[in-house]
DSSP file (Angstrom, degrees, kcal/mol; ACC not computed):
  #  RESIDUE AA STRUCTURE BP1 BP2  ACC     N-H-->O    O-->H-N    N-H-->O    O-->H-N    TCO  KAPPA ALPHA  PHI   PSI    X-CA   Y-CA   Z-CA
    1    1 A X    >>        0   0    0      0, 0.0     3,-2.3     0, 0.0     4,-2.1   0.000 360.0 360.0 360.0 -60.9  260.2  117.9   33.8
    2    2 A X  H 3>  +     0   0    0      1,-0.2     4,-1.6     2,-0.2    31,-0.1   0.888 360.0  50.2 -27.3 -44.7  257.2  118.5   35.6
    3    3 A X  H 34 S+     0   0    0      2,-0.2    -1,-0.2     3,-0.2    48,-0.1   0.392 111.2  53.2 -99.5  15.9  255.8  114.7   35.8
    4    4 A X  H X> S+     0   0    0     -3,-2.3     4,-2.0     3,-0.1     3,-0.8   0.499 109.8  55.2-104.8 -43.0  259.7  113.5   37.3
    5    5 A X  H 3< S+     0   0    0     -4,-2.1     4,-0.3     1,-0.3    -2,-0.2   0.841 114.1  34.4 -22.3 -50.9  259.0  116.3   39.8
    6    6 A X  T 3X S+     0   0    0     -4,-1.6     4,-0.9    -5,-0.3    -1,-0.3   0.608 115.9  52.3 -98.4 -14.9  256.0  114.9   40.7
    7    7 A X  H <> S+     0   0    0     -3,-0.8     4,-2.1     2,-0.2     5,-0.2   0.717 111.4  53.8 -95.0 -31.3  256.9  111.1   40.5
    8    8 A X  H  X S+     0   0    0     -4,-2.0     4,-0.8     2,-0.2    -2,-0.2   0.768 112.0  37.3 -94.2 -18.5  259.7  111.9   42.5
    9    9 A X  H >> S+     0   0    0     -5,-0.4     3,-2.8    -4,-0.3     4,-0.5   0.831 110.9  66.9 -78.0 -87.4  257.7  113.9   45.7
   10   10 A X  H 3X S+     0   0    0     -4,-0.9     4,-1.5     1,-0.4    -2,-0.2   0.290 107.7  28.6 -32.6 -67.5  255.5  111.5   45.1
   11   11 A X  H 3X S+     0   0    0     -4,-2.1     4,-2.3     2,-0.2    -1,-0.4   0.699 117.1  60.6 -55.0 -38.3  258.0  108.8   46.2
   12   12 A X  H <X S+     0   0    0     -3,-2.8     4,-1.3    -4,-0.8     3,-0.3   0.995 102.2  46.8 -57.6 -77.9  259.6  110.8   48.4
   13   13 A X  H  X S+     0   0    0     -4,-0.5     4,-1.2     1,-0.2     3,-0.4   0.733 116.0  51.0 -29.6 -54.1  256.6  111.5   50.5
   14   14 A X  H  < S+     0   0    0     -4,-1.5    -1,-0.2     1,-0.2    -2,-0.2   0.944 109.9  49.7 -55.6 -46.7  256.0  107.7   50.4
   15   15 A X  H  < S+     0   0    0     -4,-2.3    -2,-0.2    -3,-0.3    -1,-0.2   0.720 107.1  45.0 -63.2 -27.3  259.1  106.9   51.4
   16   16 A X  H  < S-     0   0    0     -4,-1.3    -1,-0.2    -3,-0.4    -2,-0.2   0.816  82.2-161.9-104.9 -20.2  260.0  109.0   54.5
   17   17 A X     <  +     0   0    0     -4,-1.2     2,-0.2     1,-0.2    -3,-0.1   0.847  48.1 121.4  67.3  46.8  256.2  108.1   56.1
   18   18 A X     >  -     0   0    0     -5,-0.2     4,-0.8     1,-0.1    -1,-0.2  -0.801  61.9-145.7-139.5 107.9  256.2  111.1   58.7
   19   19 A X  H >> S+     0   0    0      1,-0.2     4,-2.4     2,-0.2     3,-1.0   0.839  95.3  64.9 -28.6 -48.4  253.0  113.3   57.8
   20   20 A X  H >> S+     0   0    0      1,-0.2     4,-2.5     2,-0.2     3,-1.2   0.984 111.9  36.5 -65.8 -59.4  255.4  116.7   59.0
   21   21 A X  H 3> S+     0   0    0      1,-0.2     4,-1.3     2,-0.2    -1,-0.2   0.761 104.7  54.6-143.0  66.8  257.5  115.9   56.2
   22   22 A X  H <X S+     0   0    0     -3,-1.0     4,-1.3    -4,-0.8    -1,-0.2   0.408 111.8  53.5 -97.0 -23.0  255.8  114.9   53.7
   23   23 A X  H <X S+     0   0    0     -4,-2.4     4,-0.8    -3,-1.2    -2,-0.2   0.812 112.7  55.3 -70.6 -48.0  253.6  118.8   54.4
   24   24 A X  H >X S+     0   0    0     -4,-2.5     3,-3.4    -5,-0.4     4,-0.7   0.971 109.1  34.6 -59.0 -65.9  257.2  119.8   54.2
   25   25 A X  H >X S+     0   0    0     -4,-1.3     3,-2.1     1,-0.3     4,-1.7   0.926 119.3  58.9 -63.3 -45.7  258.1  118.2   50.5
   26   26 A X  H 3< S+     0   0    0     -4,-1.3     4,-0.3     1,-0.3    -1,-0.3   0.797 106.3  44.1 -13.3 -53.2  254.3  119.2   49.6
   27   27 A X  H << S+     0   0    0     -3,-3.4     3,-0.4    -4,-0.8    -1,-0.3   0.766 120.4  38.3 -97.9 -17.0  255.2  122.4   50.3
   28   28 A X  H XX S+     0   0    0     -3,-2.1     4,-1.7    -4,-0.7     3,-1.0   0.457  93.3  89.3-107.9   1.5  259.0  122.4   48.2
   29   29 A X  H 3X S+     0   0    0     -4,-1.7     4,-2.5    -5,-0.4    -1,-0.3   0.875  85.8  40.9 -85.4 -19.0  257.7  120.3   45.3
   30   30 A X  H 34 S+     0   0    0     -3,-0.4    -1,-0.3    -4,-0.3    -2,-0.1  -0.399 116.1  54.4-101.7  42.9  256.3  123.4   42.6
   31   31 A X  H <> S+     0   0    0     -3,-1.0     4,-1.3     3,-0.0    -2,-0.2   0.236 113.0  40.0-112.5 -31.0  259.2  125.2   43.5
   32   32 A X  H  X S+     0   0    0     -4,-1.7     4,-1.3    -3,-0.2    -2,-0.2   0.895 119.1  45.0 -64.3 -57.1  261.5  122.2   42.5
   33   33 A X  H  < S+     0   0    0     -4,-2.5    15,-0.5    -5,-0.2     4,-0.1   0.517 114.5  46.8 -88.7  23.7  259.7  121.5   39.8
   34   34 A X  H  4 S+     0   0    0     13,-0.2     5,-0.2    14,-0.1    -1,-0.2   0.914 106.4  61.2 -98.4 -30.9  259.4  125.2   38.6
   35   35 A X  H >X S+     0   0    0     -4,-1.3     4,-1.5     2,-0.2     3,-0.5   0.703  92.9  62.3 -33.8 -57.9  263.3  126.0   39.2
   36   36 A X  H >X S+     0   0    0     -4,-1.3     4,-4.2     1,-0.3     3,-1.4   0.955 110.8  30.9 -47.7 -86.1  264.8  123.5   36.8
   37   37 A X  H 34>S+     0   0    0      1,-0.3     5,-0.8     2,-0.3    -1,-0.3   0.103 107.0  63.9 -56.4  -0.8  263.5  124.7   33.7
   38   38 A X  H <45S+     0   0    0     -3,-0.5    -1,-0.3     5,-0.2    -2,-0.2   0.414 104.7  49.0-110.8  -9.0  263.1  127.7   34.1
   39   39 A X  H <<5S+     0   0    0     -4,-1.5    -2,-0.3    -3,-1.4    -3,-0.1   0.877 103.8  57.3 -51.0 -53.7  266.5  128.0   34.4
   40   40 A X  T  <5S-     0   0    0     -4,-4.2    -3,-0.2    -5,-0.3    -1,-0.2   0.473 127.8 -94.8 -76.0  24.4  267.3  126.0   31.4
   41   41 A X  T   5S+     0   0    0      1,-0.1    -1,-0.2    -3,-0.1    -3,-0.2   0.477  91.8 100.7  84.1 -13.2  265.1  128.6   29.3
   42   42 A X  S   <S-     0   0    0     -5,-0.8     2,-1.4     1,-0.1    -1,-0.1   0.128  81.1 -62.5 -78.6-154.6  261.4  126.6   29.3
   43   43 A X    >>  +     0   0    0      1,-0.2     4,-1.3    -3,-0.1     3,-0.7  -0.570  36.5 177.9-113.8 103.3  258.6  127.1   31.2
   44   44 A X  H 3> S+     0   0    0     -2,-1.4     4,-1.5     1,-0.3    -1,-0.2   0.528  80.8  62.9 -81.4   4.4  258.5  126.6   34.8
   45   45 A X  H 34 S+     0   0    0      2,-0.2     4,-0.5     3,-0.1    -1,-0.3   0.350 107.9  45.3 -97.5  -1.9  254.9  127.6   35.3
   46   46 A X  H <> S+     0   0    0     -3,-0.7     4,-0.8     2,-0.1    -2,-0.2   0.581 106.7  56.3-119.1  -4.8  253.9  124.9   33.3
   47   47 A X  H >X S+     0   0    0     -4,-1.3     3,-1.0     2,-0.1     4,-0.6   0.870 111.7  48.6 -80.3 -74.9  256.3  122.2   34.9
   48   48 A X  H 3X S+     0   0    0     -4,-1.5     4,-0.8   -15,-0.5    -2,-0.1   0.502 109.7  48.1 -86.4   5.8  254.7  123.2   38.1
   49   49 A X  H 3> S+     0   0    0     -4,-0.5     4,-1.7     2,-0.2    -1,-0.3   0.844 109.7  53.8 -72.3 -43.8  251.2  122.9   36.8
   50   50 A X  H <X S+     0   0    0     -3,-1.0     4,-0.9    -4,-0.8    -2,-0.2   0.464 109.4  49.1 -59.5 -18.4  252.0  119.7   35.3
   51   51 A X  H  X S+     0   0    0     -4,-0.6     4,-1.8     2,-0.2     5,-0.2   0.944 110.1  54.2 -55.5 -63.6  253.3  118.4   38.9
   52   52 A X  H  X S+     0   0    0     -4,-0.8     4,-1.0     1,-0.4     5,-0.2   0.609 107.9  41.8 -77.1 -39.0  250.5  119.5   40.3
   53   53 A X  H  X S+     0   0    0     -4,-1.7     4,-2.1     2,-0.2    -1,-0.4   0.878 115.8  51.0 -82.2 -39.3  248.5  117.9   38.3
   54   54 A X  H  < S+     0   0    0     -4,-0.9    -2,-0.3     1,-0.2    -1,-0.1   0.886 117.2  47.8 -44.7 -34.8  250.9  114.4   38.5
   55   55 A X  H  X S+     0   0    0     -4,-1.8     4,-1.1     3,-0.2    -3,-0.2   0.735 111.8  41.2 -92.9 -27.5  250.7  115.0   42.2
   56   56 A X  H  X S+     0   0    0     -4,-1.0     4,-0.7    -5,-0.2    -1,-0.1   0.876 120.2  45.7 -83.8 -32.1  246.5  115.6   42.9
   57   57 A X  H  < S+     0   0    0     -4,-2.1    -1,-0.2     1,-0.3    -2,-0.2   0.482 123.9  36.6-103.4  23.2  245.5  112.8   40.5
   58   58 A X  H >4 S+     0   0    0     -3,-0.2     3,-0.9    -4,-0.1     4,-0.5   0.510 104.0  77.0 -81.4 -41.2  248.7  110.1   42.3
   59   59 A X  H 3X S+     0   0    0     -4,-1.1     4,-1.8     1,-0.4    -2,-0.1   0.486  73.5  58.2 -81.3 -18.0  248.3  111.1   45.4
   60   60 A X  T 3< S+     0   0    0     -4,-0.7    -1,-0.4     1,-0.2     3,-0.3   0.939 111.0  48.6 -94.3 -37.6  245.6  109.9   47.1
   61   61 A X  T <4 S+     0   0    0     -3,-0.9    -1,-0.2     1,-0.2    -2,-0.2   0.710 124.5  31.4 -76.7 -15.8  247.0  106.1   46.4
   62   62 A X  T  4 S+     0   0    0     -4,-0.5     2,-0.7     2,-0.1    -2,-0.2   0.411 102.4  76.2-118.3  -9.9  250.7  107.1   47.6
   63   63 A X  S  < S-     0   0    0     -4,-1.8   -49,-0.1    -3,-0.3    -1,-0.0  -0.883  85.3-122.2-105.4 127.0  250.2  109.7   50.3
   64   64 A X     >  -     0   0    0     -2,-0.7     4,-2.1   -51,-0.1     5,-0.2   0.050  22.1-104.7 -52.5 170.9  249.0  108.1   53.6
   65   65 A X  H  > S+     0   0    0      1,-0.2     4,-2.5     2,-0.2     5,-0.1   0.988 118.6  48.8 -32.6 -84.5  245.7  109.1   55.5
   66   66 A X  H  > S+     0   0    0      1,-0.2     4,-1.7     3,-0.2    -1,-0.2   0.626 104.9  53.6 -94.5  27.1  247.1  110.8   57.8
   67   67 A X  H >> S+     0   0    0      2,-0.2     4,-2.2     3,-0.1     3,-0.7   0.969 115.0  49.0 -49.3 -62.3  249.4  113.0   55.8
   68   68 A X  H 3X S+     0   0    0     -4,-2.1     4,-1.6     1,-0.3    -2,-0.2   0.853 104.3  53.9 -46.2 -60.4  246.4  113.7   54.1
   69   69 A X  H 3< S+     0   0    0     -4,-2.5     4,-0.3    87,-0.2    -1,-0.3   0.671 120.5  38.6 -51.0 -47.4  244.2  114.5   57.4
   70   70 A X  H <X S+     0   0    0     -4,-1.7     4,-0.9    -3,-0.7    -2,-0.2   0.370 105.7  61.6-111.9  33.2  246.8  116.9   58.3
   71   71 A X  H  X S+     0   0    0     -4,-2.2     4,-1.5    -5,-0.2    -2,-0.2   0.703 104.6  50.6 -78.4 -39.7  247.8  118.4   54.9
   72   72 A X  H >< S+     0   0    0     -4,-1.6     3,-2.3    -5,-0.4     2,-0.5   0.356 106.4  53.8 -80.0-112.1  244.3  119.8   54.4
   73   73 A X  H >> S+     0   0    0      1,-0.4     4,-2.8    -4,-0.3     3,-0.6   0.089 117.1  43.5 -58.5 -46.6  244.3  121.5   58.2
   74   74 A X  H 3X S+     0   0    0     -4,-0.9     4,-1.9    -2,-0.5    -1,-0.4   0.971 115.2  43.6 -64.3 -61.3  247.8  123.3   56.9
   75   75 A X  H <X S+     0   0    0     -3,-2.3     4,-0.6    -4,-1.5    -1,-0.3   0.505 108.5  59.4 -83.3  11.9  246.9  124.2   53.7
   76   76 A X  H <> S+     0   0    0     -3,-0.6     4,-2.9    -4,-0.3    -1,-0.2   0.812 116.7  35.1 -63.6 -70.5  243.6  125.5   55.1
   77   77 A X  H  X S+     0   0    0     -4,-2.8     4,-2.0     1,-0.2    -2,-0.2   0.669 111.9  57.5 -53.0 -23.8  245.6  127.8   57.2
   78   78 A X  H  X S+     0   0    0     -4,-1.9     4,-1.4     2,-0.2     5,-0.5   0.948 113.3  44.4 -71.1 -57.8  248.4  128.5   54.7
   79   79 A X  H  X S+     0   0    0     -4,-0.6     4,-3.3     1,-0.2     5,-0.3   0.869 109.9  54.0 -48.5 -42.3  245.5  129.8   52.4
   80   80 A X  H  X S+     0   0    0     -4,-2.9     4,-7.6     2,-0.2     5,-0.4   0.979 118.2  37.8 -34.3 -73.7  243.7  131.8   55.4
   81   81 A X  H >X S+     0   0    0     -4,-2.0     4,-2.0     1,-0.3     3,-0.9   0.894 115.5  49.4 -69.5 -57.1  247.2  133.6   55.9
   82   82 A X  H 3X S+     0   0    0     -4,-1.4     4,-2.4     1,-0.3    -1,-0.3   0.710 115.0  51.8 -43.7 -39.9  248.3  134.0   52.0
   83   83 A X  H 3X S+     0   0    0     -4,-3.3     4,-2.5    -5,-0.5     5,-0.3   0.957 109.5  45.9 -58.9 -44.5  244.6  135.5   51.6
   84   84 A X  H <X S+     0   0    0     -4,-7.6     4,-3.4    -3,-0.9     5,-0.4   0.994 109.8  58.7 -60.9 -34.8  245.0  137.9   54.3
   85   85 A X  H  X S+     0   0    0     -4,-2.0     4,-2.0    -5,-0.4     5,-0.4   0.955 103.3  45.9 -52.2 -49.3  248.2  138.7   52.8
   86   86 A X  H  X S+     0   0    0     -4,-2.4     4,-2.1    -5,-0.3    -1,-0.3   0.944 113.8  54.0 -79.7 -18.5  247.0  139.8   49.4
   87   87 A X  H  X S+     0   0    0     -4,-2.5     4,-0.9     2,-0.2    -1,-0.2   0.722 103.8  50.2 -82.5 -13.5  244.4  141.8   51.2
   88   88 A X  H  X S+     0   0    0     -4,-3.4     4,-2.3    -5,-0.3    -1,-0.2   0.807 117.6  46.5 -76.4 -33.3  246.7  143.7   53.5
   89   89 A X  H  X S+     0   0    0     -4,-2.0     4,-1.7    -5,-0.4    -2,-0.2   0.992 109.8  51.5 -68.9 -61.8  248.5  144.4   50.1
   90   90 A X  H  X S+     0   0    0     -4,-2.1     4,-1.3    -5,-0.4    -1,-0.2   0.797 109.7  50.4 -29.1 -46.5  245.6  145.2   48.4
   91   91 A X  H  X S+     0   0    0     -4,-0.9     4,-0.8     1,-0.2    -1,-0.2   0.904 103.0  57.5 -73.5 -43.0  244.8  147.5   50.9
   92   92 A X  H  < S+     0   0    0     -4,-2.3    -1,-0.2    -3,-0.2    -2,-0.2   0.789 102.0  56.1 -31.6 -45.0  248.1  149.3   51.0
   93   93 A X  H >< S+     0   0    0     -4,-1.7     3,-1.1     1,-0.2     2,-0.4   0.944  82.4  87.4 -91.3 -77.3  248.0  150.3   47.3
   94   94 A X  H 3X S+     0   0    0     -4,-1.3     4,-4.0     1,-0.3    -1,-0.2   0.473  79.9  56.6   3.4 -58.3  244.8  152.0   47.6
   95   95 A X  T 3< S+     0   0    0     -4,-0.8    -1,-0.3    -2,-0.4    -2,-0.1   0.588 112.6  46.0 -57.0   1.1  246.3  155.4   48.6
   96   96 A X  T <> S+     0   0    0     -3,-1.1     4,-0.6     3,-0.1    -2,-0.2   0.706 112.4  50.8-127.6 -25.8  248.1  155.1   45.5
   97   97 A X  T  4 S+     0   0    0     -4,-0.2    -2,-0.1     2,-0.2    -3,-0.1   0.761 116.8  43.6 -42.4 -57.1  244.7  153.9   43.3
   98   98 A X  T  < S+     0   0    0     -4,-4.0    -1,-0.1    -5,-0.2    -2,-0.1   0.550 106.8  51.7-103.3  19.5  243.0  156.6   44.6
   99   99 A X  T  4 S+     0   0    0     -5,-0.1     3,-0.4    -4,-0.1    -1,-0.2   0.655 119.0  41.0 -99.1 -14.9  245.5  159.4   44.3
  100  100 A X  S >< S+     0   0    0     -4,-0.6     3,-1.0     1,-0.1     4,-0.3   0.095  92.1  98.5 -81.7  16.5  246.1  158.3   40.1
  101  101 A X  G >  S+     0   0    0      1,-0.3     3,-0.8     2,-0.1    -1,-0.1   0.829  77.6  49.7 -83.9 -19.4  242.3  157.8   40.2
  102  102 A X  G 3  S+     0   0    0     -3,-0.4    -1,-0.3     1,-0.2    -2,-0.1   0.203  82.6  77.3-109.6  43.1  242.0  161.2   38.7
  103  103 A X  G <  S+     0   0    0     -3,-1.0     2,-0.3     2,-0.1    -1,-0.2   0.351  92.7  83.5-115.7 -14.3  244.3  161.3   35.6
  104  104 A X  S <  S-     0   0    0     -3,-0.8     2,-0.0    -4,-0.3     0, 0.0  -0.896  84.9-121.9-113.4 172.5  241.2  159.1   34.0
  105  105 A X     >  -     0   0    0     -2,-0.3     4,-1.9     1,-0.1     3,-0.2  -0.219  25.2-120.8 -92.1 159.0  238.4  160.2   32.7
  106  106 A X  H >> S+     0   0    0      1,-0.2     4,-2.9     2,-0.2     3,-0.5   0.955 114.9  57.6 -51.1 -45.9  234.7  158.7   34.7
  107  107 A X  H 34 S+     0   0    0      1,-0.4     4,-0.3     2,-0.2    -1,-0.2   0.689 105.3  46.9 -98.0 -19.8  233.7  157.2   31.5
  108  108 A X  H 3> S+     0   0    0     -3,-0.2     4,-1.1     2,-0.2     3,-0.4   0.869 104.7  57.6 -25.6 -60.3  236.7  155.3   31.4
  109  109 A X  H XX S+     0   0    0     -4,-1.9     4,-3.5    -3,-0.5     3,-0.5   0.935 112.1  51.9 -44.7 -49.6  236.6  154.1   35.1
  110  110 A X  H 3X S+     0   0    0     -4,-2.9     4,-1.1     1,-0.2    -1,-0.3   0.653 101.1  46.3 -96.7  12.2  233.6  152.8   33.9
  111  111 A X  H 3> S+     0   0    0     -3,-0.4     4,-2.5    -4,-0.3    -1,-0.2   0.778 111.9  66.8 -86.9 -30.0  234.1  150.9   30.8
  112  112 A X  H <X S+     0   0    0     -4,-1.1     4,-2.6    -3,-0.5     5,-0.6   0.960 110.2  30.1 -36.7 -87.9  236.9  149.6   33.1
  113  113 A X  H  X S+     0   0    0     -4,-3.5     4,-1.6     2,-0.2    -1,-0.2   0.821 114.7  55.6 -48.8 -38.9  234.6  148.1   35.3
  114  114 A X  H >< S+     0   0    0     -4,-1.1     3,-2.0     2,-0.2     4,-0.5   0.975 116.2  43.4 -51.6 -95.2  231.8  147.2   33.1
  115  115 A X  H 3< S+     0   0    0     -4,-2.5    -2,-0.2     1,-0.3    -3,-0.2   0.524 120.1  41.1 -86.2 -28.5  234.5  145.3   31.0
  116  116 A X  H >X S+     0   0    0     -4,-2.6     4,-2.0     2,-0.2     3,-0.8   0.805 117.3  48.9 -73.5 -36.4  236.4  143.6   34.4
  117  117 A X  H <X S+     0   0    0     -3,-2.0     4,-2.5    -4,-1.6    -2,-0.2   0.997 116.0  43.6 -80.7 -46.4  233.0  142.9   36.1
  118  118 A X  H 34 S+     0   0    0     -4,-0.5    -1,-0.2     1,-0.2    -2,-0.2   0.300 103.5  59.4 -46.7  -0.9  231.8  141.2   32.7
  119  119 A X  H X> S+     0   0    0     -3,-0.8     3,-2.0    -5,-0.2     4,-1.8   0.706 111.0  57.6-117.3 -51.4  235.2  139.0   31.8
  120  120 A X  H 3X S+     0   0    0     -4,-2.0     4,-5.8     1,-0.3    -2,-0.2   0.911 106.5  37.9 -31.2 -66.1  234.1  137.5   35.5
  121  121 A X  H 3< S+     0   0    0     -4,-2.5     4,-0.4     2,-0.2    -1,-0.3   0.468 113.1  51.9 -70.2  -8.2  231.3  136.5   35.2
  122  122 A X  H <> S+     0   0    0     -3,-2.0     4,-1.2     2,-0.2     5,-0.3   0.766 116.2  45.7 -95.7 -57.7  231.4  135.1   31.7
  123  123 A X  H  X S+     0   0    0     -4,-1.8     4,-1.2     2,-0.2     5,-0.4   0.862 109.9  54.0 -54.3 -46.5  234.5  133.2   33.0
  124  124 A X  H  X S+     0   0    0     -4,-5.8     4,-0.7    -5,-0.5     5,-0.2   0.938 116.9  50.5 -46.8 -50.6  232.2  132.1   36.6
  125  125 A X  H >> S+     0   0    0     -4,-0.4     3,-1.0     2,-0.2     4,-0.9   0.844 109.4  41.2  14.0-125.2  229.8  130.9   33.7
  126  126 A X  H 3X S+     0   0    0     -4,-1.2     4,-2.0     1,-0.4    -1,-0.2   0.200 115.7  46.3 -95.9 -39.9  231.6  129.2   32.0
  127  127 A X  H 3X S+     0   0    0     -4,-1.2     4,-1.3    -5,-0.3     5,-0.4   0.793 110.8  55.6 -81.3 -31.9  233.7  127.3   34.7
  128  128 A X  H <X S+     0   0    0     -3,-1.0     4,-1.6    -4,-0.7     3,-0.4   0.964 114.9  34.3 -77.1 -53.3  230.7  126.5   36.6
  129  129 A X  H  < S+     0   0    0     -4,-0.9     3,-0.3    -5,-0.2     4,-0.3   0.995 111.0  61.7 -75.7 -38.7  228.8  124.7   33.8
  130  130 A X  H  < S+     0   0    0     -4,-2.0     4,-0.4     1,-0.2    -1,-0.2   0.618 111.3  39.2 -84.1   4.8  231.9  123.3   32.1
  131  131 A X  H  X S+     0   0    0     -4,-1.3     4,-0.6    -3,-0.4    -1,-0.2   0.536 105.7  66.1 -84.7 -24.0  232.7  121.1   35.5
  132  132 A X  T  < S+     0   0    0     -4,-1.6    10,-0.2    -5,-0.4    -2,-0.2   0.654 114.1  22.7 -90.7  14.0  229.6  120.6   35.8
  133  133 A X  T  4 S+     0   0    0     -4,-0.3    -1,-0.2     7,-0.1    -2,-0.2   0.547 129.5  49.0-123.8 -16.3  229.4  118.3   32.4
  134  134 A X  T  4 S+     0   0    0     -4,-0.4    -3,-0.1    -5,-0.2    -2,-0.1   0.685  79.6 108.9-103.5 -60.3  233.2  117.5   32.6
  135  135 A X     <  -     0   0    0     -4,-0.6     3,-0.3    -5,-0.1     4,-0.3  -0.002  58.9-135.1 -59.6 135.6  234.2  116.3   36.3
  136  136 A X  S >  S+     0   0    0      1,-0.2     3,-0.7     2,-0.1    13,-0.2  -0.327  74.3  42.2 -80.2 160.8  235.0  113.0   36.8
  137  137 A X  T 3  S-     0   0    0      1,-0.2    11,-0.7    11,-0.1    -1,-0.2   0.801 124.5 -57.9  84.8  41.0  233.6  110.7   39.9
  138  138 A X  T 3  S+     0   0    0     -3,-0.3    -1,-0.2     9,-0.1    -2,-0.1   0.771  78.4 161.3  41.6  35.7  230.0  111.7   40.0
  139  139 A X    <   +     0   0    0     -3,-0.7     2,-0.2    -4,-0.3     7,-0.2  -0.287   8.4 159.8 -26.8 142.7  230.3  115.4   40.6
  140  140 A X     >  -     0   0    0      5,-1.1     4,-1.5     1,-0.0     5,-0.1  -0.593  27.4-165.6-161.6 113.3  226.9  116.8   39.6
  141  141 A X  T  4 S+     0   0    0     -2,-0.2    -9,-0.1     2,-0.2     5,-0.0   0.645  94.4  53.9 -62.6 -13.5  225.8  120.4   41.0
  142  142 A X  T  4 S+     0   0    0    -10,-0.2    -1,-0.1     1,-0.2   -10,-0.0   0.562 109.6  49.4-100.0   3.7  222.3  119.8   40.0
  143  143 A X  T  4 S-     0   0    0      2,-0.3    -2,-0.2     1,-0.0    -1,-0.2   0.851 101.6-137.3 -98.5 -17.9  222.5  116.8   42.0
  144  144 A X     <  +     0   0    0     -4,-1.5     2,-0.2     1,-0.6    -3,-0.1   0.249  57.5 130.9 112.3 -17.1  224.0  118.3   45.0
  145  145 A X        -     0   0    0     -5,-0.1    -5,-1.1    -7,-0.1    -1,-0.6  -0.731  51.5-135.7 -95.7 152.7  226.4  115.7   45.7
  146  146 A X        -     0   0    0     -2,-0.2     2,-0.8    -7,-0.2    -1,-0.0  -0.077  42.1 -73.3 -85.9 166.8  230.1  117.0   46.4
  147  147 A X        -     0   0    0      1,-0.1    -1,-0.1    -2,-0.1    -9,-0.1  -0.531  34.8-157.7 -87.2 122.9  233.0  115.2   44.8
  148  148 A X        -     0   0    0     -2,-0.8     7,-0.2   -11,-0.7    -1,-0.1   0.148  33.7-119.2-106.0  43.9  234.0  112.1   46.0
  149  149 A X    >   -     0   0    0    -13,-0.2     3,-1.4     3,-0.2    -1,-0.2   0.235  50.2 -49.5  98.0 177.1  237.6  111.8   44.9
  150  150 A X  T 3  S+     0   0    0      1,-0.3     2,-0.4     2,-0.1    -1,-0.1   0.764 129.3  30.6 -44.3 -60.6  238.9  109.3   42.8
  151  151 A X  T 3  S-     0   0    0     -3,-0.1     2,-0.4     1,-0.1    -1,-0.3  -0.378 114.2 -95.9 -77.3  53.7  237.9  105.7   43.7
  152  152 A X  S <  S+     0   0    0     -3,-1.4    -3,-0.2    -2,-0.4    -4,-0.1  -0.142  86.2 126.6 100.9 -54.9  234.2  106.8   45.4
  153  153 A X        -     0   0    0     -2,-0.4    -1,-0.1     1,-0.1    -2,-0.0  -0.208  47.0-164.4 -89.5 160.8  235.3  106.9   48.7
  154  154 A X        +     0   0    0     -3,-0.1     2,-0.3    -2,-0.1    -5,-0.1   0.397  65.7  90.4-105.5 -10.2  234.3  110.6   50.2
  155  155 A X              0   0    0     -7,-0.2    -2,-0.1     1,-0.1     0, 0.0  -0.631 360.0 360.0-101.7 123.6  236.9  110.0   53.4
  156  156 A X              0   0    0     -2,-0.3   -87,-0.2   -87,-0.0   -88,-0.1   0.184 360.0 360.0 -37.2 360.0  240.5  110.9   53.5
């Protein structure tokens, strides 16, 4: 379900060939393709990972330039506000953190931490070296160059 989801923004997006809304279908396509199927009883977080993934490693041959050119500026800023958003939430719950904070014990809190700060960093690890043997297009972190997208080119 996922990869007709994605073939089909895909097209879509080619086909109406006005950057605003083609940001638009961008923005409705892992909602389409999570909807279906998770209706019908399957898994709609893995239809829309599986778009997602139809859609980054298509896209750049079927979504114009400048779609592209201002698709990144949007989803800079979409990320910007969505970040601030979980931190205003984040912040929110805190009175509520730190009034249940004392129904555990310290040496809890801190095996708590210990074990949350340790599952990071093993997982930071672990992501960071296995792109860095894995990623396709000459990625390299120990060479310092950034990734330049599918066919080479470094340009949008």
């Amino acid at each position: 379900m996922g990869i007709s989801v994605g073939w089909l923004a895909l097209r879509l997006r080619r086909w109406v060939n006005d950057p605003l809304i083609e940001i638009m279908v961008s923005i409705l396509t892992p909602f389409l393709a999570f909807w279906p199927p998770q209706h019908l009883g399957g898994s709609g977080v893995l239809a829309t990972v599986v778009a997602g993934l139809y859609v980054s490693w298509n896209g750049p041959q079927l979504i114009s330039p400048a779609t592209r050119l201002q698709g990144v500026f949007f989803w800079q800023f979409f990320t910007y506000v969505i970040e601030g958003m979980v931190f205003l939430i984040t912040g929110l719950q805190a009175r509520t953190v730190l009034t249940r904070i004392g129904d555990y014990s310290f040496s809890q809190l801190a095996i708590s931490v210990m074990v949350i700060t340790a599952v990071v960093i093993i997982a930071r690890f672990v992501w960071v070296f296995s792109c860095n043997f894995t990623c396709r297009d000459g990625f390299s972190l120990r060479s310092g160059k950034g990734p330049v997208g599918r066919h080479g080119s470094g340009h949008l």
